[in-house]
N, C-alpha and C positions, 0 to 999 in steps of 0.2 A: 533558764529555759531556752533552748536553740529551737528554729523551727523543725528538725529532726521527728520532733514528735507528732509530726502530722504526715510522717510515711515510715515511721519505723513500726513493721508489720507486728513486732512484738508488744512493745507498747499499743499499741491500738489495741490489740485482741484484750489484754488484759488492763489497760486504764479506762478505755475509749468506749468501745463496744462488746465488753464481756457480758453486760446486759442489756436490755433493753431499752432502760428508763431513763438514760439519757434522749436518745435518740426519739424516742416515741414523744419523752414533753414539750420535744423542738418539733416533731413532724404533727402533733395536733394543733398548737399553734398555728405551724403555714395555714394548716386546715383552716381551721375554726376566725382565726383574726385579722385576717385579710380579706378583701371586699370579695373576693371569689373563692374557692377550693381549686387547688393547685392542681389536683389530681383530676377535675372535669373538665379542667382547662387546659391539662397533657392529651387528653386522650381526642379532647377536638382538634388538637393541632396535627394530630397524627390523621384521623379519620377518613383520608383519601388514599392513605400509603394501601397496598397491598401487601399482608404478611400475613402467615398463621403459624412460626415456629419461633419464639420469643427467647431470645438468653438476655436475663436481668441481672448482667455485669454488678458486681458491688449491690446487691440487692436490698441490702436494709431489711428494713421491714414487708416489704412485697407490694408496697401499697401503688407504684406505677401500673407493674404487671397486673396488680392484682385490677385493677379498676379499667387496662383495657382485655384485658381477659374477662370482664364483666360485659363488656360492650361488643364481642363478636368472640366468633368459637377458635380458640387458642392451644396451642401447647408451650408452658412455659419450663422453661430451665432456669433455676434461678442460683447464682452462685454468690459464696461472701466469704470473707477470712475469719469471721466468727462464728461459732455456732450456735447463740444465742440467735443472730439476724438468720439463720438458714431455717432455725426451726418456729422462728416468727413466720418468715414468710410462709415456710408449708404449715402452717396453721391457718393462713390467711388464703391461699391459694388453693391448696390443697381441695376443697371442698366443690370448685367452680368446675365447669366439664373440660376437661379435655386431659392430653398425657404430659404430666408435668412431670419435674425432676430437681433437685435439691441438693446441692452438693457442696460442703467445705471447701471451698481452693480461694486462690487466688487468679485475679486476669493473667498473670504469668504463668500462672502453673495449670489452667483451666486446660483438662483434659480432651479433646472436643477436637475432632478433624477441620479441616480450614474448609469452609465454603458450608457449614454446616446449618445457619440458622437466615430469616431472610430481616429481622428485625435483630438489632441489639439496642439493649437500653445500658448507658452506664451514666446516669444520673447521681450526682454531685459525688465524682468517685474519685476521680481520677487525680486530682491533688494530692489523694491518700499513697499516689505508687511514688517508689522509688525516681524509675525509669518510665519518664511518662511519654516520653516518644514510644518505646520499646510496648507501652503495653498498648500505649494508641493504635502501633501497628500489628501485637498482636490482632484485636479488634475486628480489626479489617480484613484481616488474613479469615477469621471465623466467617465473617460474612460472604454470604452468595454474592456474585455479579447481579446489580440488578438489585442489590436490598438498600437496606439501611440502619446508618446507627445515629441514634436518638440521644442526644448529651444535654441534660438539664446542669448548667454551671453556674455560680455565682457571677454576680455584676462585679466591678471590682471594687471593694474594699468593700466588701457587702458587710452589712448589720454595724454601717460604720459610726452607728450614736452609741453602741454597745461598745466600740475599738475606744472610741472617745470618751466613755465613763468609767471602761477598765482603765486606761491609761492615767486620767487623772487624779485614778484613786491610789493605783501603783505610786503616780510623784507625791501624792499628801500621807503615804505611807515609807517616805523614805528611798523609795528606788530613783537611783541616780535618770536622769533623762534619755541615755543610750545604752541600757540595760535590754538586755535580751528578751524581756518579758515585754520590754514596748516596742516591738515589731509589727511589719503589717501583717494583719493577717493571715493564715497558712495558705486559705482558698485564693490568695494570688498567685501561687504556684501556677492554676488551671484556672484561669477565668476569660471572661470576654477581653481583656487587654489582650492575649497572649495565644489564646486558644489556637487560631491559626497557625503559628510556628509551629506546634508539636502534630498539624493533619497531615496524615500520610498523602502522598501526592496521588494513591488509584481512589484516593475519596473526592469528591466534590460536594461543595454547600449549596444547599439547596433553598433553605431557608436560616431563617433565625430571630424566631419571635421573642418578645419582649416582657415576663410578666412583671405587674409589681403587686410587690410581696407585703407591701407593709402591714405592719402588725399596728393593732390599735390596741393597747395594752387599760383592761377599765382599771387600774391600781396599781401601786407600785409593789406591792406583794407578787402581783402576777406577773409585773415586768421581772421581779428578780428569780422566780421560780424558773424563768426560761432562761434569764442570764446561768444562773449555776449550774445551769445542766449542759453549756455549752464547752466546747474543749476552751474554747479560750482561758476560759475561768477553770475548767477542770487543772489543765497543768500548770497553771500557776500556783494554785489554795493549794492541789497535792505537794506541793513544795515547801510552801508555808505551815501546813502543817495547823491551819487551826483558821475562823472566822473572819479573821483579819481583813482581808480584802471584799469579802461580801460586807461585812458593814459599814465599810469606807465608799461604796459604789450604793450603797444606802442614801447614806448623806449626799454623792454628786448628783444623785437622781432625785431626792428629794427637793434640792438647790434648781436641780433643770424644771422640775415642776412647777417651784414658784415662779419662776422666772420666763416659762413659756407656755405651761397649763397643758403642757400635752406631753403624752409617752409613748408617742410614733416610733419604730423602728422601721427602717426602710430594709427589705430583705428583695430588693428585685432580681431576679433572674433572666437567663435566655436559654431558650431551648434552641442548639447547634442540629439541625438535622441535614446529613450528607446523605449521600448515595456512591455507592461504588460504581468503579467502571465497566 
């Protein structure tokens, strides 16, 4: 497994996100198992910006857009390379007042004149592109003088007791130590280490809040139902071709449990909010 897999657009559309139910049992989670809701705690950090035409870059499920479009009168544009996530989101958004819009593309190929929206959201997206300067500054190009774009990104080596129970289940399964499958993480691509390198220089940081994310998992049943629905574990087991690696991360996490009584995952993030010039 090369890290490839976590911006080759093909693969994504039909391993990654051709459905839903990956992504959704990882986005109820942040919800649900963490000492606050990610999404009430997006939408206070914004709550002073002045916007009302929304593009939700790599939109997912809709659930940013959808919960500050809950909180003032909105027009959201919500774009994804899947059509699965696009007709999540107009399912979700859809219903809420204002003129929305829904579109298959990608940030590169996003049809949309420059200076057109005064908010962009691209919440944990931007690892997924090829060329991530290029679509950074697409970005910015869309954005009015005067607006803002809103980047919810991983910490770095995020969900790293999940990196640390896959990997040790990979060496008691036979995979040599410097195997492709034990790499860091793909969301090191775009995270708080690095994020600065790829901002286009007409953006300025304005902020850059801190949440923590961690999951408090009540059982190891439910810790592994969110592990197997992560890419990590997805293109590897697709490889393997059979259980093999979910019941080897069975055993390291039943091992971590005797041994520390807790099934904490740390998922903490930072919300990048710039403004253009």
């Amino acid at each position: 497994m090369d890290m490839s897999v976590y911006f080759d657009r093909q693969h994504l559309v039909q391993h990654s996100y051709a459905t839903t139910e990956d992504f959704k049992v990882r986005s109820d989670a942040w919800e649900s198992l963490a000492s606050r809701s990610i999404s009430e705690w997006y939408v206070d950090q914004l709550k002073d910006l002045k916007f009302s035409n929304v593009l939700d870059a790599g939109c997912g499920l809709g659930r940013f857009s959808y919960a500050l479009a809950r909180s003032r009168p909105l027009d959201v544009t919500a774009i994804d390379i899947a059509d699965a996530m696009v007709e999540a989101a107009r399912e979700r958004i859809d219903p809420v007042p204002g003129k929305h819009r829904f579109l298959q593309t990608s940030i590169e190929d996003a049809p949309f004149d420059d200076g057109s929206f005064d908010l962009i959201l691209a919440n944990l997206v931007l690892f997924h592109v090829p060329d991530i300067k290029g679509a950074f500054d697409k970005l910015a190009r869309l954005l009015k003088s005067g607006g803002h774009i809103a980047l919810l990104t991983p910490d770095f080596d995020w969900m790293s007791e999940l990196n640390r129970f896959q990997d040790h289940a990979l060496l008691k399964l036979g995979f040599a130590h410097d195997h492709a499958a034990l790499t860091a993480p793909g969301t090191n691509r775009f995270c708080d280490a690095n994020i600065l390198l790829h901002a286009p220089s007409k953006l300025e940081l304005i902020r850059k809040p801190w949440f923590d994310g961690t999951m408090d998992f009540p059982d190891i049943d439910a810790l592994l139902n969110f592990y197997t629905h992560t890419m990590r574990y997805r293109n590897v087991a697709l490889r393997l071709g059979d259980d093999s690696l979910r019941n080897a991360v069975r055993d390291v996490v039943e091992a971590h449990l005797a041994r520390t009584g807790s099934l904490k995952v740390s998922s903490s993030l930072y919300l990048y909010v710039f403004r253009k010039h």
